[in-house]
C-alpha positions, -999 to +999 in steps of 0.1 A: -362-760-629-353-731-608-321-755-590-288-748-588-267-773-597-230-775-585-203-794-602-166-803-594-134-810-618-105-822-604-073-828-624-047-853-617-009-847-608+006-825-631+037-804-639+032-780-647+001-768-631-031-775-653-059-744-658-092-755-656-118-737-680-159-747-679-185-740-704-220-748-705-239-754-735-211-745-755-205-713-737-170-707-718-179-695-684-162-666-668-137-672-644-159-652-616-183-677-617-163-705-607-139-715-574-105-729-584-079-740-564-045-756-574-020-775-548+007-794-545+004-831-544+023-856-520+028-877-551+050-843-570+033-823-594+002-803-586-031-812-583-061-786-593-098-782-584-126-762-598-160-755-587-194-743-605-229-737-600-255-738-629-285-725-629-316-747-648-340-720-662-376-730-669-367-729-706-335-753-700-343-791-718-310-799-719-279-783-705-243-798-711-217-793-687-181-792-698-146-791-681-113-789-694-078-794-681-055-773-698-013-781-697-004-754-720+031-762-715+026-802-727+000-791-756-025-812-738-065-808-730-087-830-715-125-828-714-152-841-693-187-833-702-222-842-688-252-839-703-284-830-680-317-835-690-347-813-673-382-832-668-398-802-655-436-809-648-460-778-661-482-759-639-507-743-653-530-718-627-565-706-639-578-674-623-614-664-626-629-631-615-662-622-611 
């Protein structure tokens, strides 16, 4: 709880150039929130790469992570999701006055 978490998708060749979009718990993250980079790859085609931190809040139990590779032009989406589970211990702080 509290941690940043940081995650990486990474596409393979394509042509053209895939868009990667991220959402967590079912919620598309904004495109500020995320690094992407696309180049070309040695093999042809291009090759792109996308980079997010996520936040666990103390109310977080479960938090699914989700990226997808978008090729408008082919009609084709890919996903990759993982699902993080928090174990967050409870603290609980007593204070007495007299």
């Amino acid at each position: 709880m509290g941690d940043s978490l940081n995650f990486q998708c990474i596409t393979a060749n394509s042509n053209p150039p895939a868009t990667i979009q991220w959402f967590v718990d079912n919620r598309t993250l904004s495109t500020e929130t995320q690094t992407t980079n696309t180049v070309s790859s040695p093999s042809g085609g291009w090759v792109t790469r996308s980079n997010v931190s996520v936040l666990v809040s103390p109310n977080d139990r479960n938090k699914i992570v989700s990226c997808n590779a978008i090729n408008a032009e082919l009609n084709d989406i890919k996903t990759q999701s993982h699902v993080l589970t928090v174990i967050c211990k409870n603290i609980i702080v007593f204070e007495i006055y007299f």
